[in-house]
C-alpha angles and dihedrals in degrees: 000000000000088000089040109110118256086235086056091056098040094050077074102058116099096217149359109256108221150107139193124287092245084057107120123233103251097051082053097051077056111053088041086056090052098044077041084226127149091219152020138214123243104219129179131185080341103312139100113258095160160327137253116193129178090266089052089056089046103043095036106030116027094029107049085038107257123165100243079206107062093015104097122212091253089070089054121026130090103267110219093008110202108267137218117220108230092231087060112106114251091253093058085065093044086054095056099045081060099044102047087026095239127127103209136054134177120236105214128160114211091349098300108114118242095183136290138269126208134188078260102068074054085069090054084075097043097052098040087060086047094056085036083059097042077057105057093042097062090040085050091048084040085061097041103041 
């Protein structure tokens, strides 16, 4: 999966996980808790104009007292956030969330967004050797028992 292309990842993906930049806060918390994402899109007139992430609704909104109600996403996002392009390899996004210490980043061609990849969508990896070796192991006790 880390060669994979991220448009191959993010094919994959139901749906695009944004809103638009006068959503509130709180519609976007929301929305974030239904889609159980860490982060949303910001998308205008078809383009990507920014991102708001969990850290984003605690940092600029909860903690400089902000009602999550009235505050719209504009006043709060990451505007322009940095981009992956979909024909990049998996491992070139998980090299920018270290880099720049971030843990999502939005996969856009041509500044229309195509979907989004996290640190977490790393662990699928992870966990899908983890199951290939669980595997192998009870074929391997079936055979010597």
């Amino acid at each position: 999966m880390l060669n994979r292309t991220l448009r191959k990842i993010v094919e994959h993906q139901k749906t695009l996980a944004a809103a638009p930049p006068q959503t509130s806060v709180r519609e976007s918390a929301r929305l974030m808790k239904k889609m159980q994402i860490g982060a949303l899109l910001v998308v205008e007139h078809g383009r990507l104009v920014g991102i708001f992430t969990e850290r984003d609704a605690l940092a600029r909104v909860l903690a400089e007292g902000r009602d999550p109600e009235t505050t719209p996403l504009v006043e709060v996002m990451t505007l322009d956030p940095i981009t992956v392009h979909p024909d990049q390899p998996f491992v070139m996004a998980l090299h920018l969330m270290y880099e720049n210490g971030f843990r999502h980043v939005p996969v856009a061609e041509n500044g229309r967004p195509l979907g989004m990849v996290s640190a977490r969508d790393a662990l699928e990896v992870e966990e899908a050797e983890f199951e290939k070796t669980l595997r192998q192991r009870e074929h391997l006790r079936a055979i010597l028992a």
